[in-house]
C-alpha positions in Angstrom: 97.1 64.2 -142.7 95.4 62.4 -145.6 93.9 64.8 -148.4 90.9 63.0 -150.4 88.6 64.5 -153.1 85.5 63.1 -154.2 83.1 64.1 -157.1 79.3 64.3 -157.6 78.4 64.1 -161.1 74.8 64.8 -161.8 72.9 63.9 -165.0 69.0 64.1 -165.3 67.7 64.4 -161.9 70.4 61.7 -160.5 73.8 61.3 -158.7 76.7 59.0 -159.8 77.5 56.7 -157.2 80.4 53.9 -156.6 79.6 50.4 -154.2 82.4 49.4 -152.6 83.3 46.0 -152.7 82.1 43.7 -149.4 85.8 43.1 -149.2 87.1 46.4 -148.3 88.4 47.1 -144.9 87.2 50.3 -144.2 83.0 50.7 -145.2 82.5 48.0 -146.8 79.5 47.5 -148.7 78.7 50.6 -149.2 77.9 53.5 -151.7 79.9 56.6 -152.1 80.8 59.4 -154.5 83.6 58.2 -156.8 86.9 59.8 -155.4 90.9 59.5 -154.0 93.3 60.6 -152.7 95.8 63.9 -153.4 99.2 63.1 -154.3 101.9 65.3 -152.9 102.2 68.4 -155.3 98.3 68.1 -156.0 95.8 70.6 -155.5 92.0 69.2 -155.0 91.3 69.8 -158.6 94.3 68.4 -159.8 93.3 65.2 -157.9 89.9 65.4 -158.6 90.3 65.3 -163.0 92.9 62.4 -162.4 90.5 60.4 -160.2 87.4 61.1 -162.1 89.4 59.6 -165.3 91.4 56.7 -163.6 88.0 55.4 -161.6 85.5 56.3 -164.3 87.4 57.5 -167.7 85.5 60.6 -167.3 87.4 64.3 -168.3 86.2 67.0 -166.3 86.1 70.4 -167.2 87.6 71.9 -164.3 86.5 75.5 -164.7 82.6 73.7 -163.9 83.9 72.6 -160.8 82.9 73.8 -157.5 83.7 72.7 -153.6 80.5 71.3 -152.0 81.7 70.9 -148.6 84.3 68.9 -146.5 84.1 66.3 -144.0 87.0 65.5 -141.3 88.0 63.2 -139.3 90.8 61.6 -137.0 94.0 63.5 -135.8 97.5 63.5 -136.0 98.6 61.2 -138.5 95.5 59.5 -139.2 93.7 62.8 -140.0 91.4 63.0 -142.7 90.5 66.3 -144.9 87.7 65.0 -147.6 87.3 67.6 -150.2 83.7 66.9 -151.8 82.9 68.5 -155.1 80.3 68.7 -157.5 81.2 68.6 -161.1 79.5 70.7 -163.4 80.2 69.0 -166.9 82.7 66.5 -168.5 83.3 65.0 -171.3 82.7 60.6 -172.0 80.4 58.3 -170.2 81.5 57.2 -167.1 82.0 53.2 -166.5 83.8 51.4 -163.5 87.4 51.5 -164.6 88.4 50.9 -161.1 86.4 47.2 -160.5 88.8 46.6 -157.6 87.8 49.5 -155.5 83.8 49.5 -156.4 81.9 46.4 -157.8 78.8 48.4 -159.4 78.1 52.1 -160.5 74.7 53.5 -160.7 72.8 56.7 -161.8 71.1 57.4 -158.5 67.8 59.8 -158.1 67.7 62.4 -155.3 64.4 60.4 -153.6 66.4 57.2 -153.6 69.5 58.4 -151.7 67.9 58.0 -148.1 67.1 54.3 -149.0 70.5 53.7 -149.6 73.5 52.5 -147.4 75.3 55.3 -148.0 79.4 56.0 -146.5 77.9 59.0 -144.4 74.6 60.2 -144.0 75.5 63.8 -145.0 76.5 63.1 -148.2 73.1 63.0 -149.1 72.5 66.3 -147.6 75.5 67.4 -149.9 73.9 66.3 -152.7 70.3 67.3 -151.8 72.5 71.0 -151.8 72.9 71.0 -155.2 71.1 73.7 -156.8 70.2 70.6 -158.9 67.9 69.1 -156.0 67.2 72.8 -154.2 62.9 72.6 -154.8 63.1 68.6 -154.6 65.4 69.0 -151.1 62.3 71.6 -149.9 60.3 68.7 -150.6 61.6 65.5 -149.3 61.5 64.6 -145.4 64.8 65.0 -144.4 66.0 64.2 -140.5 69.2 66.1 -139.6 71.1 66.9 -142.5 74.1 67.7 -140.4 74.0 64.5 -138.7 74.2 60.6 -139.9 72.6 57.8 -138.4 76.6 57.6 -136.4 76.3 60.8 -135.7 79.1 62.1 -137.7 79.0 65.2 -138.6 80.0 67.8 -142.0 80.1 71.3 -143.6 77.9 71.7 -145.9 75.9 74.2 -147.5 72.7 72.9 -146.3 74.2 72.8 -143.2 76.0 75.7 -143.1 77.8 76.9 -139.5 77.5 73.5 -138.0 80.2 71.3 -136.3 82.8 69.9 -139.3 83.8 66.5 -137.5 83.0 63.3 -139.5 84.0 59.8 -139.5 86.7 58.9 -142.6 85.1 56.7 -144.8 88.9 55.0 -146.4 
């Protein structure tokens, strides 16, 4: 099984998202929360700091950390656990350190995440989550939070007690 973490960093109202290049093979040309995988001997958090800093030379302070929900997908060997959490604070100002995985980062405001090609659907309900967003997410139309225009599916704490199978993004 492959163990991934991703991180939603939230400054004034927005969400910092990554575009990955046209040129990947999995989702290409799309926008995502900046993340990686967990190296053996890892925990999430662990992962999570070192990723933050090698992709956007960010330091997060871990204690302002929480888990915002997990997405799945595949089985056996191709298995996917994605770990997605919100960081509270950190210190520097993120840039693309990682210009071979993403082509453009942007500061990106809960009303403008549905108009977006987004990895999965849900992680905009993850986000909307946020206590951040909580009034704006009472406010916005929002279709089926648990469910992406694929259909893929994740746990989440607007959509608590739903079905936890989701497409891997890679």
């Amino acid at each position: 099984m492959h163990v991934v973490v991703t991180g939603a960093l939230v400054e004034n109202g927005a969400v910092l998202l990554v575009h990955r290049r046209p040129t990947k093979r999995v989702y290409p040309d799309v926008w995502d929360l900046p993340g990686g995988q967990v190296e053996a001997g890892e925990s999430e958090l662990q992962a999570l700091a070192r990723e933050m800093h090698e992709e956007l030379g960010v330091h997060i302070v871990a204690e302002s950390s929480s888990r915002l929900g997990v997405l799945h997908d595949g089985s056996g060997e191709d298995a996917v656990h994605v770990g997605v959490w919100q960081i509270g604070d950190w210190v520097g100002s993120p840039t693309n350190r990682a210009p071979d995985e993403h082509d453009d980062i942007a500061w990106v405001g809960i009303r403008e995440l549905g108009g977006l090609p987004l990895v999965h659907g849900v992680l905009a309900a993850m986000v909307r989550s946020l206590p951040e967003f909580e009034c704006t997410h009472r406010h916005l139309d929002v279709t089926d939070c648990n469910q992406d225009d694929r259909g893929t599916k994740a746990d989440c704490r607007a959509c608590a007690g739903t079905d936890s199978s989701s497409r891997w993004w890679g």
